[in-house]
Structures are given as structure tokens and as C-alpha cells.
C-alpha positions as CSV (number, residue, x, y, z in Angstrom):
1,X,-13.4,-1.1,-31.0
2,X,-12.3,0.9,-28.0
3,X,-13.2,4.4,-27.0
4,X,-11.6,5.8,-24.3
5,X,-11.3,9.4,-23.3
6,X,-7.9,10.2,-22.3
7,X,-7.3,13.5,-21.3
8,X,-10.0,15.3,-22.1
9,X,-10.4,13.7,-25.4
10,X,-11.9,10.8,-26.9
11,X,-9.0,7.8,-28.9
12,X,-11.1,4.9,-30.6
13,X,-8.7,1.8,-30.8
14,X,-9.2,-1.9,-32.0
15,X,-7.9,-4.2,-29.3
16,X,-4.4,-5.5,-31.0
17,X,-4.1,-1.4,-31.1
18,X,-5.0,-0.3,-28.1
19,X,-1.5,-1.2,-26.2
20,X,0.7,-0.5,-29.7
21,X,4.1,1.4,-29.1
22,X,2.7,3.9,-32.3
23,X,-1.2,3.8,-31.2
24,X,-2.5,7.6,-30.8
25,X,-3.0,6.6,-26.7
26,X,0.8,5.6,-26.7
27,X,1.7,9.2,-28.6
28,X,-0.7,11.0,-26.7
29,X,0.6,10.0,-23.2
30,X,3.9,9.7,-24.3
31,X,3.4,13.9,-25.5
32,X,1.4,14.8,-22.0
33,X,2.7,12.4,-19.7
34,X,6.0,12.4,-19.8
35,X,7.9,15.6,-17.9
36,X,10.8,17.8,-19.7
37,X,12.9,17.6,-16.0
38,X,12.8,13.6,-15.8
39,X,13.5,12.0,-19.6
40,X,12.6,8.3,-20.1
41,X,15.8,6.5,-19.8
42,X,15.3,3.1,-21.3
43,X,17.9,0.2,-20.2
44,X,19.3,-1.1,-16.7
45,X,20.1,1.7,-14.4
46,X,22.3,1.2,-11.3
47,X,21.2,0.0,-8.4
48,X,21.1,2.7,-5.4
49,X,23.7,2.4,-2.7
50,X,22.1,1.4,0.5
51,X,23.0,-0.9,3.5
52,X,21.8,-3.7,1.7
53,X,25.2,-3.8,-0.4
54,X,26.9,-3.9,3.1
55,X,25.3,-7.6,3.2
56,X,26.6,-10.8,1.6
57,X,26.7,-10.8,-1.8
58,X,24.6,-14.3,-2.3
59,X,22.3,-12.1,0.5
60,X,21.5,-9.0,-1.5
61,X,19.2,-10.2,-4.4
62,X,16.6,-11.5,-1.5
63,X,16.8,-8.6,0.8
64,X,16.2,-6.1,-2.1
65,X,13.4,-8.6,-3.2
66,X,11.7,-8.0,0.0
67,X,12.2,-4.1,-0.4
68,X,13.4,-3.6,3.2
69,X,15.3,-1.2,2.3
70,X,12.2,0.8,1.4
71,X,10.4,0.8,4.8
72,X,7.4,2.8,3.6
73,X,5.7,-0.3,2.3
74,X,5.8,-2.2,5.8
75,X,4.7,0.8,7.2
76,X,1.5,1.6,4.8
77,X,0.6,-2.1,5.5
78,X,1.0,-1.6,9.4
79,X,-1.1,1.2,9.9
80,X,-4.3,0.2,9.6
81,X,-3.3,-3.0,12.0
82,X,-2.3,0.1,14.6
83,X,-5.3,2.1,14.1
84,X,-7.4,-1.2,14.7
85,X,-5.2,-2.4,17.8
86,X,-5.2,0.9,19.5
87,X,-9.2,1.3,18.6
88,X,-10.3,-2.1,20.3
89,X,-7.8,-1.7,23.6
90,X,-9.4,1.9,23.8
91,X,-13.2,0.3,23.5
92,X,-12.4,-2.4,25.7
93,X,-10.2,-0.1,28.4
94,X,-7.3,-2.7,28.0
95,X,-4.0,-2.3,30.2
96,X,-0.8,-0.8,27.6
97,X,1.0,-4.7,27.9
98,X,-2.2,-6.1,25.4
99,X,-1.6,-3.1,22.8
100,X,2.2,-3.1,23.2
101,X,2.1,-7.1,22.1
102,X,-0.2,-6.9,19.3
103,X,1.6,-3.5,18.1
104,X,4.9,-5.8,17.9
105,X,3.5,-8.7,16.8
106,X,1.5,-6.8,13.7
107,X,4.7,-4.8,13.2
108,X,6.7,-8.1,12.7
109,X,4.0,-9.6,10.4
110,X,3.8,-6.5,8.4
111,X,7.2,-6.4,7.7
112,X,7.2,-10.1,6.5
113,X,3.9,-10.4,4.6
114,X,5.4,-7.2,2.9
115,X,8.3,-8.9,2.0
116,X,6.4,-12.1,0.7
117,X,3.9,-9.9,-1.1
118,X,6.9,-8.1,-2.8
119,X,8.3,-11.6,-4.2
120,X,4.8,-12.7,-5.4
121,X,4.5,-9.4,-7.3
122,X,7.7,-9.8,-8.7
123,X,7.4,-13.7,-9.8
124,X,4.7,-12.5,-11.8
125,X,6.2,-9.6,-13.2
126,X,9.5,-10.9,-14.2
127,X,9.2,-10.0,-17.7
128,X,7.3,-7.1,-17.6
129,X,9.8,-5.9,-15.0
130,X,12.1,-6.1,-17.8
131,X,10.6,-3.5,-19.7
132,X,9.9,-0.3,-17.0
133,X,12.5,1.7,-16.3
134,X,11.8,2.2,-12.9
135,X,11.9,-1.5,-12.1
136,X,14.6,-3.0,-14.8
137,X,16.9,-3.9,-11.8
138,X,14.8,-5.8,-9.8
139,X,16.2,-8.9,-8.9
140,X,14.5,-11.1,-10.7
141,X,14.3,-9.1,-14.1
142,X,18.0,-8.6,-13.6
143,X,18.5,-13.0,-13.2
144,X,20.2,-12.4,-10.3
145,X,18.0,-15.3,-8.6
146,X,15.7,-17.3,-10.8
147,X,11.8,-18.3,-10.3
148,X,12.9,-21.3,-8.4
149,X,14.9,-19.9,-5.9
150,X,12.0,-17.0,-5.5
151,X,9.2,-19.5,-4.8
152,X,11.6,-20.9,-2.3
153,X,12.2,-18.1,-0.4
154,X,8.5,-17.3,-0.8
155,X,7.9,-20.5,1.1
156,X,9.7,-19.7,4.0
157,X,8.6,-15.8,3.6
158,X,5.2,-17.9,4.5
159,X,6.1,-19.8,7.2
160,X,7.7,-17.0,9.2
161,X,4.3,-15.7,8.3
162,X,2.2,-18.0,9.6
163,X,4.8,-18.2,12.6
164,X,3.4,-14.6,13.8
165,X,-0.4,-15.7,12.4
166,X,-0.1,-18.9,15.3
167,X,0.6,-16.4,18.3
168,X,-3.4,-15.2,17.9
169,X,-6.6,-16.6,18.3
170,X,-8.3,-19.5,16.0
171,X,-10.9,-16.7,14.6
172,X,-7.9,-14.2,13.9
173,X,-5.4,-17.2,12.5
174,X,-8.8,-17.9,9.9
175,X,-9.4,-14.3,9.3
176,X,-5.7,-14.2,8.9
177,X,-5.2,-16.7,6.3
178,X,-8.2,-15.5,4.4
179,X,-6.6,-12.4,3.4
180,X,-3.3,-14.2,1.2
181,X,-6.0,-15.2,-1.7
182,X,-6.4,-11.4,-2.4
183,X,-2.4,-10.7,-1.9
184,X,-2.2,-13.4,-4.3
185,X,-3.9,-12.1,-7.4
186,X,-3.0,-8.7,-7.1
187,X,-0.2,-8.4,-9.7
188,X,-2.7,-10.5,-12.6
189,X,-5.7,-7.4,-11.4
190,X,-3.1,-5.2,-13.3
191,X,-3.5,-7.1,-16.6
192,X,-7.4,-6.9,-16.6
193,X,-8.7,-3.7,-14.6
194,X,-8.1,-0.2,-14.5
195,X,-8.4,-0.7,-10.4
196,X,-5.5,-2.9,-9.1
197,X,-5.0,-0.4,-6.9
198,X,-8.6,-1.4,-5.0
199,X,-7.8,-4.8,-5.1
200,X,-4.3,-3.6,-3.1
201,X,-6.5,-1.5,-0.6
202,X,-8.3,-4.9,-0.4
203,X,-5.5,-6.9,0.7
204,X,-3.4,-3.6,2.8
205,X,-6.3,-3.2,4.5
206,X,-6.9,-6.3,6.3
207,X,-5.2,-5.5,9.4
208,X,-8.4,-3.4,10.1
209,X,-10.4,-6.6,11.0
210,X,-7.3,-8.8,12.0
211,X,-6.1,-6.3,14.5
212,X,-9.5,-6.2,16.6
213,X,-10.2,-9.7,16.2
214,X,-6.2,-10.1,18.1
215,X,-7.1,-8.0,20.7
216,X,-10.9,-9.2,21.9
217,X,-11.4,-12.6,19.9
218,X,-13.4,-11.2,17.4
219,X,-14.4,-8.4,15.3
220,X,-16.2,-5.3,15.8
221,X,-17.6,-5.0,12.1
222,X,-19.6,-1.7,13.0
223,X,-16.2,-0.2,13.5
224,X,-14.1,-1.9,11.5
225,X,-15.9,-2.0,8.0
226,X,-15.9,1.6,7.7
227,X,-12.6,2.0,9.0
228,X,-11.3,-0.3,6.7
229,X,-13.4,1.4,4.1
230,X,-11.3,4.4,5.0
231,X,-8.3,2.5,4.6
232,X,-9.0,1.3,1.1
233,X,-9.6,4.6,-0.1
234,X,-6.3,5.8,1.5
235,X,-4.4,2.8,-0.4
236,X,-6.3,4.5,-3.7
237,X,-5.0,7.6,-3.2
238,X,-1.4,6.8,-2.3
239,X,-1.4,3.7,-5.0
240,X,-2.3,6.3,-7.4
241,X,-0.1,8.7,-7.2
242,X,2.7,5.6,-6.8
243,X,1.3,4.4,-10.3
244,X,2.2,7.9,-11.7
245,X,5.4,7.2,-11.9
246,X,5.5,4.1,-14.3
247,X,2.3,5.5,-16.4
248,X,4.5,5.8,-20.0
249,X,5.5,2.2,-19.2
250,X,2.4,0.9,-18.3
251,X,0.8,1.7,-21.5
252,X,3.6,0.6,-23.6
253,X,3.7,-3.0,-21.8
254,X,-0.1,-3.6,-21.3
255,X,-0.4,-2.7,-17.8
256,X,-3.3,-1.1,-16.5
257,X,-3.1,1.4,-13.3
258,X,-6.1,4.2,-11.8
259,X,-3.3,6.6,-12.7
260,X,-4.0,5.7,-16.5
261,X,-7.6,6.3,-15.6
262,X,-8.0,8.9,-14.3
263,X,-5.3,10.9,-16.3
264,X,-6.2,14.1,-15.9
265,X,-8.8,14.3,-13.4
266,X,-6.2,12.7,-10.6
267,X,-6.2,15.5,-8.7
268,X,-9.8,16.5,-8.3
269,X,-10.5,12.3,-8.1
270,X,-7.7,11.6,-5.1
271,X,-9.0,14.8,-3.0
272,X,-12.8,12.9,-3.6
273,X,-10.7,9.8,-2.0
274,X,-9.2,11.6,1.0
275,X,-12.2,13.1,1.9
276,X,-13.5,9.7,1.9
277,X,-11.5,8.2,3.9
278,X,-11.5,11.0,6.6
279,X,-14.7,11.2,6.6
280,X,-15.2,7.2,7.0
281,X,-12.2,6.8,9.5
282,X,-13.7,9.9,11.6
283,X,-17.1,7.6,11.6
284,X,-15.6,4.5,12.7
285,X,-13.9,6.9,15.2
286,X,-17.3,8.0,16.5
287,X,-18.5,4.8,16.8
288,X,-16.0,3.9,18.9
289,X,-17.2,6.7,20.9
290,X,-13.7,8.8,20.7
291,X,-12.4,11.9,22.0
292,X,-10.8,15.5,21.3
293,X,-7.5,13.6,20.0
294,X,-8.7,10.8,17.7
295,X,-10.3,13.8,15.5
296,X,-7.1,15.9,16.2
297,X,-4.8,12.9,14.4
298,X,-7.7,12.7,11.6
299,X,-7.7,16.4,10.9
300,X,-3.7,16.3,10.7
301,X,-4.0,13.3,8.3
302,X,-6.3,15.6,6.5
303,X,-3.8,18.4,6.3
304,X,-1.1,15.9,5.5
305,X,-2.9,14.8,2.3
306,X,-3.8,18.4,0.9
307,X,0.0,18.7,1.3
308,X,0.8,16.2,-0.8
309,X,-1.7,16.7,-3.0
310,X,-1.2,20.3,-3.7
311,X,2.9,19.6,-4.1
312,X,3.0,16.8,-5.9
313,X,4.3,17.0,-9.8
314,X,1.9,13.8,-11.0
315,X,4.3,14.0,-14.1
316,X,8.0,14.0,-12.4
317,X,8.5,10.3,-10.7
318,X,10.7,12.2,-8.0
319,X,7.8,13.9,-6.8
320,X,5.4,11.0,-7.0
321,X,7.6,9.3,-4.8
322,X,7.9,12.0,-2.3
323,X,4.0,12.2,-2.9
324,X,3.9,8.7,-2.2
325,X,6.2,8.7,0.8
326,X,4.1,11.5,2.4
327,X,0.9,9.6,2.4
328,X,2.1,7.4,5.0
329,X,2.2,10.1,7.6
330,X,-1.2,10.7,7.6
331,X,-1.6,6.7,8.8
332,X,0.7,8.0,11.5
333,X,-1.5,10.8,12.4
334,X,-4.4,8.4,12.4
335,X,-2.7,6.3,15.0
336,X,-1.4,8.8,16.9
337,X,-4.8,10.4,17.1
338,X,-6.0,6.8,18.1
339,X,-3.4,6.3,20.5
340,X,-3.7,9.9,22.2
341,X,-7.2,8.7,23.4
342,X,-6.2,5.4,24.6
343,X,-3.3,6.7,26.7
344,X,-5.7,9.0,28.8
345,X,-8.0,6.3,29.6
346,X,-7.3,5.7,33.7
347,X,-7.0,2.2,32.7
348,X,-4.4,2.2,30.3
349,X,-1.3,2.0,33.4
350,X,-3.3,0.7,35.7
351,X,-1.5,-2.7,35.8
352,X,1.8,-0.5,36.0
353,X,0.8,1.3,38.9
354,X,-1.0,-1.4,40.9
């Protein structure tokens, strides 16, 4: 037997009911999850006009497998690279030419390792795909490439990868390379825990560690733990609300998501998580002995979440999208807050000027 509470009230289930199209959880978040202004639409739905379509038509199945043309992915895994990067060149008073390397280096990786974390996700999820609207024209769940051909492109996803991975040091390439066991088993977390979306901050955090170790040949871990700590709780709250928008699925396919756990206490739960992760990024900031405008970036991160947390319609996918979107900016204001300090440190131009 299963009790779960689900909204405020308690649904016992036997296990072959618990995930059944007509259980009382299925009704019950079908009844309260599911908003009047954006119907379930079961059944393919057309693909989006982008620049992708512009491509070669043999092209376009593995450029929308990577999602590139959704940027906001590369960019949440990116951030806490930045924040790292900037944080160690500020400690260590490095010249802008070390930062501006790394920055590009990380920015490239990110954009690949989210690309080769997007095909993993989807080789697992090819049938389930099949089955949630919001993902029904992937490309694998469509057949417009098959498993084969993904695990091929996955390979040399990998080695362009580990192509950026070889331009650091031995510790970093280690630490590096540690990291793809947790990218890995992400999509099977969603099968058996409530919390895939703290396994995710697991694995889109690790630029936390790997961007100090690039810069000074190891890592800070007074710093970095609770900054990545911060991170994790970030990817919580943004993961969450992104789960928001496939909830009715999820439940009707077996897939389980924070956003199913917390239900109705998401709001009140994800502004526990912000504070967390201000309050954790502000302390790595301290340890790293920052100024006036690391804690102005933090506070506008701060800001940035309430925004979204206040605006965001947790039943309407739209506006969990745009919730989800908006998240990302407060990683910006992080960095920028990061990078304000670094860039008044008399050392930063000094090679420029000499």
C-alpha cells in the first residue's frame, strides 16, 4: 500500500495502482493540475519554426537533439563554471587573458556536454517521449533518427567533449571526467525518486569545482562546496518549476518529478530553495573575501527569483517556461556580481597596460 498526500490530502494506492490512468492520484491531479487556459492536447504537435529548419534536412533531427536552439540549457550549465572562473582569478588577482580563456573554453564545453546530455536523456526516454505532449516531437520519439545513429552521434558529442576536457590540467581532466557518471544516470533517477531534479543540480553543478581547479590547478573546496551547494539548490528551484509543465504526463507514464512532490507546497518550498542558495552563494562569496558588487549581483539574483516566483502560473506550461527561462538571469547576476569585483582589482589589466 501507498499513502501519499497530494494536495493537502491523503490517496492510499497499491503499487500496480498507483500510476493507473483511472487511480484517484491520476483524477485528482488531472482535476487540480491541469489549467482551463492550456488543454492537454494528446498527439504529435508541430514542430516550432526556428533556424534549425534553415539547416539540411538529414542535419535537423541532431541539431534539435542537442536543443541548441534552446540556449537556456547551455546557459544554466555555464553559470556556475563563470561564477567559479571569475571567483578563483579574483582570489588569485589573475591578469583578464586567464579568465577570458577559461570563460571560452567552459562556454564551448557547456554547449557540448549540453548537447551530449540532451541525447542521453532522450535515448533513454524514447518511449516515454512518446507519450508527453510536450516532448512527442522529439527526434527520437518521432523516428526521425534511430538509437543507433543517437549513440553515434553521442560518441562524437564525447569526443568533442573530452577535446575541450584535454586543454586543462591532469586534476581538472580527472575531476572532469568524474562528473559524466552522474550525467549518465539522470534520466533512470526519474523512474525511482521523487528528486531527479537533485541529481541534475548534481551533475549542472560541477563547473563549481571544475572551473577553480582550471584556473589554479586545484580546488578551493572551502569556496567551492558551498557555492556549489548554492548551485544545486538553484537547479531545484528552476528544475522544478521546468517539471511543472509535464506534471499530468508524468503521472500518467510513471515518471516521478519534485514538482509531483511538492504539489502544492511549490511555492512556499522553491522560495525555502532560493533563499538557500543566496544565502550559500553570498557565503562562498565571503569566503572569498568579496566586495560591494558580488553582494549587489546576489541581491539582484534574489530579486530576479521572487519575480519569477511571484509571476509564475505553476499550472499554465507557458508560464513555467517563462518561469523557467527567468531563472537563468539570476546566474547572470551572480556572475556579473562576481565579475564586477574582479574587474576593479588593479591587477586585472595589468598585463594590458604594462
Amino acid at each position: 500500500m501507498f499513502c501519499r498526500r497530494v494536495i493537502g490530502r491523503p490517496l492510499v494506492l497499491t503499487r500496480p495502482q498507483l500510476f493507473s490512468p483511472k487511480s484517484s492520484l491520476c483524477r485528482s491531479l488531472r482535476s487540480r493540475f491541469l489549467s482551463v487556459d492550456t488543454p492537454h492536447k494528446p498527439g504529435p504537435t508541430s514542430v516550432p519554426k526556428t533556424w534549425v529548419d534553415r539547416l539540411p534536412a538529414r542535419a535537423r533531427p541532431y541539431v534539435y537533439l542537442t536543443r541548441v536552439d534552446k540556449p537556456i540549457g547551455t546557459l544554466l550549465l555555464f553559470y556556475p563554471c563563470a561564477w567559479s572562473i571569475t571567483m578563483a582569478s579574483y582570489a588569485l588577482q589573475l591578469p583578464f587573458t586567464t579568465p577570458l580563456t577559461y570563460i571560452s573554453l567552459f562556454g564551448l564545453g557547456a554547449l557540448v556536454m549540453r548537447g551530449a546530455g540532451c541525447t542521453i536523456n532522450d535515448m533513454w526516454d524514447k518511449n516515454l517521449d512518446k507519450s508527453v505532449a510536450r516532448t512527442q516531437t522529439r527526434p527520437l520519439a518521432m523516428g526521425d533518427i534511430t538509437q543507433k545513429q543517437a549513440l553515434a552521434f553521442l560518441g562524437v558529442q564525447l569526443s568533442a567533449g573530452l577535446g575541450v576536457l584535454l586543454q586543462l590540467n591532469w586534476y581538472s581532466i580527472l575531476l572532469g571526467a568524474s562528473s559524466l557518471s552522474v550525467v549518465t544516470i539522470y534520466p533512470l533517477m526519474k523512474r525511482i525518486t521523487y528528486w531527479p531534479q537533485a541529481v541534475l543540480g548534481l551533475a549542472f553543478n560541477w563547473g563549481a569545482f571544475l572551473g577553480w581547479s582550471a584556473v589554479s590547478g586545484s580546488t578551493d573546496w572551502s569556496v567551492c562546496l558551498p557555492l556549489y551547494a548554492g548551485g544545486v539548490c538553484w537547479t531545484l528551484v528552476y528544475d522544478s518549476i521546468y517539471a511543472h509543465q509535464d506534471k499530468l504526463d508524468d503521472v500518467m507514464v510513471g515518471i516521478r518529478s519534485t514538482a509531483l512532490l511538492f504539489g502544492s507546497q511549490t511555492r512556499p518550498i522553491l522560495t525555502g530553495l532560493s533563499a538557500s542558495t543566496l544565502s550559500l552563494v553570498s557565503y562562498a562569496g565571503y569566503l572569498n573575501c568579496h566586495g560591494s558588487p558580488f553582494y549587489l549581483g546576489v541581491g539582484l539574483a534574489g530579486l530576479q527569483l521572487a519575480r519569477v516566483l511571484h509571476r509564475t502560473d505553476l499550472n499554465s506550461r507557458d508560464s513555467c517556461w517563462k518561469g523557467f527561462v527567468g531563472c537563468g538571469w539570476a546566474g547572470l547576476w551572480i556572475w556579473m556580481g562576481a565579475l564586477g569585483d574582479y574587474l576593479m582589482l588593479p591587477s586585472t589589466f595589468q598585463s594590458f597596460t604594462a
